[in-house]
FILUM-730606 format. One record per residue (C-alpha): x negated, y, z; residue number from 1. Coordinates in steps of 0.1 Angstrom, whole numbers, plus 5000, padded with zeros to 4 digits. Example, Ala and Ser with C-alpha at 12.3 -4.5 7.8 and 13.67 -1.06 7.14 Angstrom:
+------+------+------+-----+
!   px !   py !   pz ! num !
+------+------+------+-----+
! 4877 ! 4955 ! 5078 !   1 !
! 4863 ! 4989 ! 5071 !   2 !
+------+------+------+-----+
END
This chain:
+------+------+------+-----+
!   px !   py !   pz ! num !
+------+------+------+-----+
! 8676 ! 4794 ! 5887 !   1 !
! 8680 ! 4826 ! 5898 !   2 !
! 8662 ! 4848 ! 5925 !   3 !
! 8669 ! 4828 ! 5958 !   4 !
! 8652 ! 4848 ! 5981 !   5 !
! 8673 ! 4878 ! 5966 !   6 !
! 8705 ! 4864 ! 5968 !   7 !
! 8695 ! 4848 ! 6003 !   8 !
! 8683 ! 4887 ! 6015 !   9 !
! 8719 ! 4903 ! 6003 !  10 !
! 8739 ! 4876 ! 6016 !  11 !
! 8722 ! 4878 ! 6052 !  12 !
! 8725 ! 4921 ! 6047 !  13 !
! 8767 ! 4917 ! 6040 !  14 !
! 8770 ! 4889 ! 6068 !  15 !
! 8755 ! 4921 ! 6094 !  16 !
! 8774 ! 4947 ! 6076 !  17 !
! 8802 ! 4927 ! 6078 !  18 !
! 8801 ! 4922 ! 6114 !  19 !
! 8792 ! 4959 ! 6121 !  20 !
! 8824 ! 4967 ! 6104 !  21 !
! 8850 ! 4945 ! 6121 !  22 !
! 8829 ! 4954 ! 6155 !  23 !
! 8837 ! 4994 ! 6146 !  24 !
! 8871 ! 4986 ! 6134 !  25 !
! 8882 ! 4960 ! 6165 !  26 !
! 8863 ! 4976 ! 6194 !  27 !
! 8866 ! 5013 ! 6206 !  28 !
! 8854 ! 5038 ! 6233 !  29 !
! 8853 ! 5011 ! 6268 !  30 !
! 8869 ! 4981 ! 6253 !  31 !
! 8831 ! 4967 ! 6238 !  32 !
! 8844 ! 4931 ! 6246 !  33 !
! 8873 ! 4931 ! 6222 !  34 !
! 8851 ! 4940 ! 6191 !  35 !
! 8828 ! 4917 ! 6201 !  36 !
! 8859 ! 4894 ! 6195 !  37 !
! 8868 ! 4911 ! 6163 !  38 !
! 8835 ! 4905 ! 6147 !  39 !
! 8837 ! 4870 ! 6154 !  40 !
! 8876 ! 4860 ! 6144 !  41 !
! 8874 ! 4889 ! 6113 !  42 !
! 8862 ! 4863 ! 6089 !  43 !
! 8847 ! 4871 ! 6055 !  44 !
! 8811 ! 4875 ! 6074 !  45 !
! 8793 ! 4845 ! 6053 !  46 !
! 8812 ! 4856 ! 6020 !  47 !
! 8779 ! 4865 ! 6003 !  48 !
! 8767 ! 4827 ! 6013 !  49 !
! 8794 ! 4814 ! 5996 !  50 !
! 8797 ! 4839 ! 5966 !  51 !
! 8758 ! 4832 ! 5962 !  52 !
! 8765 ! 4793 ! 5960 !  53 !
! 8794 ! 4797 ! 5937 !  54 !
! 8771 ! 4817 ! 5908 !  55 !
! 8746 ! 4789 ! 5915 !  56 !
! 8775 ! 4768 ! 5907 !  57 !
! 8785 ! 4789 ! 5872 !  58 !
! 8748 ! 4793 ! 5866 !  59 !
! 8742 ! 4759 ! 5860 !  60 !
! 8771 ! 4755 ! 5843 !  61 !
! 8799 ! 4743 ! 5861 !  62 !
! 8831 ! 4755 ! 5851 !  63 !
! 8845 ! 4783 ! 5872 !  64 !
! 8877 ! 4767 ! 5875 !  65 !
! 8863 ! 4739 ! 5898 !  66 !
! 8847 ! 4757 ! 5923 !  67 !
! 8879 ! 4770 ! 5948 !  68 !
! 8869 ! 4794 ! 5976 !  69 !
! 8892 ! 4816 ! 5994 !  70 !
! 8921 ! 4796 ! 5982 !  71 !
! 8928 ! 4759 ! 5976 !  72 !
! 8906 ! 4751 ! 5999 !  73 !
! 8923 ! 4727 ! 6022 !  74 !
! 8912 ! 4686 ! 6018 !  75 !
! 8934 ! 4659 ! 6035 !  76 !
! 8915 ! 4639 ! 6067 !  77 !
! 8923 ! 4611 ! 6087 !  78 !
! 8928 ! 4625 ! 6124 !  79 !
! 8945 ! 4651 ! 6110 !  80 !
! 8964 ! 4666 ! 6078 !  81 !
! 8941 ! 4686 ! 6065 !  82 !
! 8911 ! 4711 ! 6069 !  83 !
! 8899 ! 4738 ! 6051 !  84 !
! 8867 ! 4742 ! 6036 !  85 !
! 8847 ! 4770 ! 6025 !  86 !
! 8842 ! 4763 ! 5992 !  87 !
! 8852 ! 4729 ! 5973 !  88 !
! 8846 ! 4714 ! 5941 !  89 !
! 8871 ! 4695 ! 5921 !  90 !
! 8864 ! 4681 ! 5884 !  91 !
! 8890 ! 4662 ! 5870 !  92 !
! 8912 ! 4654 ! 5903 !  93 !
! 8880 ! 4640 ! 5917 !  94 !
! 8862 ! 4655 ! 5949 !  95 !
! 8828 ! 4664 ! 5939 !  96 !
! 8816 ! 4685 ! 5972 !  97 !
! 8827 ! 4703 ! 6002 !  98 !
! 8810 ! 4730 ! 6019 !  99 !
! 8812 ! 4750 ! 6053 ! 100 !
! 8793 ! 4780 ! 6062 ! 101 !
! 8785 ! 4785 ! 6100 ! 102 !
! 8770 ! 4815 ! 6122 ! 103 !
! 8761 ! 4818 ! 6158 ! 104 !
! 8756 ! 4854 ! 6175 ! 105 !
! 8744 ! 4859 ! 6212 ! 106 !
! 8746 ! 4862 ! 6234 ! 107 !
! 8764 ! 4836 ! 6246 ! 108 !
! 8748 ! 4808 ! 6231 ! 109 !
! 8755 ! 4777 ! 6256 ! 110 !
! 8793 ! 4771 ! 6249 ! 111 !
! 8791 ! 4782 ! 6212 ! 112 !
! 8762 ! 4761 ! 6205 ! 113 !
! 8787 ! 4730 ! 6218 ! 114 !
! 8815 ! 4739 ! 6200 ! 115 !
! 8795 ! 4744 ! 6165 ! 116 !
! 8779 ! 4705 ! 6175 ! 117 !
! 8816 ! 4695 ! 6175 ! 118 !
! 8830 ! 4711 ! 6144 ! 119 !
! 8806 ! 4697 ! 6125 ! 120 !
! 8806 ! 4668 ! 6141 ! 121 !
! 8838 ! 4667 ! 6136 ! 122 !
! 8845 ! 4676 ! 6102 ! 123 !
! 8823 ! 4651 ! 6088 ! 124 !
! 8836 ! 4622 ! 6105 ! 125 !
! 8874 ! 4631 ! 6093 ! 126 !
! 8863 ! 4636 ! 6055 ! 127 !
! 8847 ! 4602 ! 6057 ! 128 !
! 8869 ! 4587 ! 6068 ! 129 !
! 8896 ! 4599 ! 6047 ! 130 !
! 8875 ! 4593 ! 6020 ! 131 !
! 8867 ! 4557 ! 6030 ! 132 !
! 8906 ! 4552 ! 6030 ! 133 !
! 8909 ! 4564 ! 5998 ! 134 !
! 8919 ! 4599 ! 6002 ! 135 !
! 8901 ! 4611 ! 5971 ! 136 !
! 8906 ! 4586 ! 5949 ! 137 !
! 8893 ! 4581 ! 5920 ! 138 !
! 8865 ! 4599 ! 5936 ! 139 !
! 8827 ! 4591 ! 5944 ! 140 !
! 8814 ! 4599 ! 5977 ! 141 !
! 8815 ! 4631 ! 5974 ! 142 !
! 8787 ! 4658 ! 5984 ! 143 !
! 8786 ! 4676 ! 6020 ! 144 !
! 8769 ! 4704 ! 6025 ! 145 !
! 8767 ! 4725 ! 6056 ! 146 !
! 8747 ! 4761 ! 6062 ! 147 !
! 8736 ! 4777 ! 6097 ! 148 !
! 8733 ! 4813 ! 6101 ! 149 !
! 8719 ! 4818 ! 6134 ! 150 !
! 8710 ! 4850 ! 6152 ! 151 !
! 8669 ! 4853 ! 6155 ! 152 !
! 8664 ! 4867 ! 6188 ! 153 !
! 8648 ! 4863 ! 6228 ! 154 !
! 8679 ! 4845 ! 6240 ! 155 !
! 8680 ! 4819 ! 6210 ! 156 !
! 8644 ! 4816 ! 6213 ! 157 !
! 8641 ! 4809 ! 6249 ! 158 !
! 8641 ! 4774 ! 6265 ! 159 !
! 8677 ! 4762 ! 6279 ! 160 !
! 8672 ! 4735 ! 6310 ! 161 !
! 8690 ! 4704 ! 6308 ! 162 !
! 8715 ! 4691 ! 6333 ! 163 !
! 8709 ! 4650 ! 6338 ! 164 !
! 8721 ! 4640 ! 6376 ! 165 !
! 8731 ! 4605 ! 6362 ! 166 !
! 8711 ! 4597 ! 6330 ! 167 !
! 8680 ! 4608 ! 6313 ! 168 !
! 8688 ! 4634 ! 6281 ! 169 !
! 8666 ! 4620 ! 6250 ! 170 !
! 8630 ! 4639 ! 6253 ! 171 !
! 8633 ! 4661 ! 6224 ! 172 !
! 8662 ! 4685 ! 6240 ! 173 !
! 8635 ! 4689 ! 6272 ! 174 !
! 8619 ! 4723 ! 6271 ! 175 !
! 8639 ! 4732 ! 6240 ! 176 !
! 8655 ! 4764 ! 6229 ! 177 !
! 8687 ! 4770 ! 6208 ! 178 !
! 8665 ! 4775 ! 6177 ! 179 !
! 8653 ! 4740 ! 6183 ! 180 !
! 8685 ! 4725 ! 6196 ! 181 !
! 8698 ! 4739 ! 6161 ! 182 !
! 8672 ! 4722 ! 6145 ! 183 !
! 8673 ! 4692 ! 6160 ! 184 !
! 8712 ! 4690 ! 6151 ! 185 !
! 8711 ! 4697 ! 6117 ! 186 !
! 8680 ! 4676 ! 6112 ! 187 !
! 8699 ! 4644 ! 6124 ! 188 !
! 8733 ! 4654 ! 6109 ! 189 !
! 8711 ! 4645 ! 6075 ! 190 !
! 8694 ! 4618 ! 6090 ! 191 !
! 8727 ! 4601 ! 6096 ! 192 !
! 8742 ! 4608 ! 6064 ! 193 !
! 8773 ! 4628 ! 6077 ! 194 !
! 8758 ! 4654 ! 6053 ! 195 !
! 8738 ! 4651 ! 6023 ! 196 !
! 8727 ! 4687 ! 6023 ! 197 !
! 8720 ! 4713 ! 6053 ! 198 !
! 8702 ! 4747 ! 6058 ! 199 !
! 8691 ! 4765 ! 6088 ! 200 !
! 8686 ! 4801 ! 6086 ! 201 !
! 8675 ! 4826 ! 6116 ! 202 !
! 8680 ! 4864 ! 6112 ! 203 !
! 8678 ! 4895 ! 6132 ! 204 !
! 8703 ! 4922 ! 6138 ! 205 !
! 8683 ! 4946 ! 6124 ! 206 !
! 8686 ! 4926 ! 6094 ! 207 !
! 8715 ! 4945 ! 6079 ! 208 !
! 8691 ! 4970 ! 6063 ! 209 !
! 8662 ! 4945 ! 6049 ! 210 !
! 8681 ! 4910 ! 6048 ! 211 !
! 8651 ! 4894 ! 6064 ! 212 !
! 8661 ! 4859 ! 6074 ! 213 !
! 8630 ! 4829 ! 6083 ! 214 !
! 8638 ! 4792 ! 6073 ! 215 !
! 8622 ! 4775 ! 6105 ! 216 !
! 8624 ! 4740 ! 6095 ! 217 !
! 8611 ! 4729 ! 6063 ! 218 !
! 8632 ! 4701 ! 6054 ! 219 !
! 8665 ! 4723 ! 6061 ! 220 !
! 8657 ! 4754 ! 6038 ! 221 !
! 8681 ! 4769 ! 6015 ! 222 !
! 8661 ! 4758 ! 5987 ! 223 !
! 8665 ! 4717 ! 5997 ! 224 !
! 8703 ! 4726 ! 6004 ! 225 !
! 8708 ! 4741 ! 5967 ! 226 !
! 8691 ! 4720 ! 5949 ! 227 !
! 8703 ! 4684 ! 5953 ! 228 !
! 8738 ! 4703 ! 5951 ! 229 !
! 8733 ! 4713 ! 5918 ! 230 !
! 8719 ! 4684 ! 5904 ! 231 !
! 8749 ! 4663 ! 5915 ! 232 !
! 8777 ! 4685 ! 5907 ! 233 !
! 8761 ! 4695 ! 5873 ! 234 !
! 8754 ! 4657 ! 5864 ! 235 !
! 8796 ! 4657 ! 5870 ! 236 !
! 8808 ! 4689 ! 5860 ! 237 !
! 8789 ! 4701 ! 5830 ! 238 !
+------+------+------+-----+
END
């Protein structure tokens, strides 16, 4: 396999450049809020995630005319008609994995941080269920894979207070801050099978020069997202 922490650095380095672009680009001279906008709705920020996965793919020898990014991306679902995905694997008119590719910037965190809960949340509950009604067939369950790029700074790391006037809110959200909450959500979205692969990645601003990231949570690093990938869409494709 090749260098992970490489590829890892210079996708985290174009996700920053990225965003300093569309922010340069969209914004101007007293109008701050509407690149702020840009940089979020440009798209194309997590396009060195998802080339990095797709030479993972080729490396190990699935054929490039499998993997579809960019285009042919969309996959039926049962609530609604379809959805596109980030990157998706199809061998042989059978659905072998889907993937999406998520970032959160401050520093509003509160609102995103639901919204993000409810995509995913979302998107995995449609899939399976078109896939339990036999969207996909011939298909085996296929793999889902879902990636968190989330901005490493004091707001994300402070704790967020919890509003209960009628019930009490399960004790591991108490105290906890949007790094955790992130955590916590990803952690369980495995635990409950709605994917079968995640990563959490945290990463400064200042990142766009060195591509630092940290992988806080050692059961949700990029390495355990890659990995089990491979090995089932190899065993399939190859």
């Amino acid at each position: 396999m090749r260098n992970l922490d490489g590829g890892i650095r210079e996708a985290v380095r174009h996700f920053w450049l990225t965003r300093q672009q569309q922010s340069t680009r969209q914004g101007g001279e007293g109008d701050a809020d509407r690149g702020a906008r840009g940089a979020v709705t440009g798209g194309k920020q997590m396009d060195g995630f998802i080339r990095l996965v797709r030479a993972l793919l080729i490396d190990a020898k699935v054929p490039e005319d499998c993997i579809a990014i960019d285009r042919r991306v969309e996959l039926p679902g049962w609530f609604r008609a379809e959805k596109k995905w980030d990157l998706v694997i199809v061998h042989n008119n059978e659905l072998v994995a889907a993937l999406e590719f998520k970032s959160q910037i401050g520093p509003s965190f509160g609102n995103n941080f639901n919204n993000r809960t409810e995509e995913a949340l979302g998107s995995a509950t449609d899939i399976w269920a078109a896939y339990r009604e036999g969207a996909f067939r011939p298909s085996a369950r296929p793999f889902l894979g879902y990636l968190m790029l989330l901005e490493d700074c004091p707001r994300s790391r402070s704790p967020v207070g919890v509003m209960s006037p009628h019930f009490t809110v399960f004790p591991e959200f108490k105290g906890a801050s949007y790094q955790d909450r992130y955590a916590i959500l990803i952690e369980k979205l495995l635990r409950e099978r709605l994917y079968d692969g995640a990563c959490l990645l945290l990463s400064t601003a200042e990142a766009a020069a060195s591509g630092d990231y940290l992988e806080p949570h050692p059961e949700l690093t990029f390495s355990k997202f890659i990995t089990p990938l491979l090995a089932q869409v190899a065993s399939i494709c190859s």
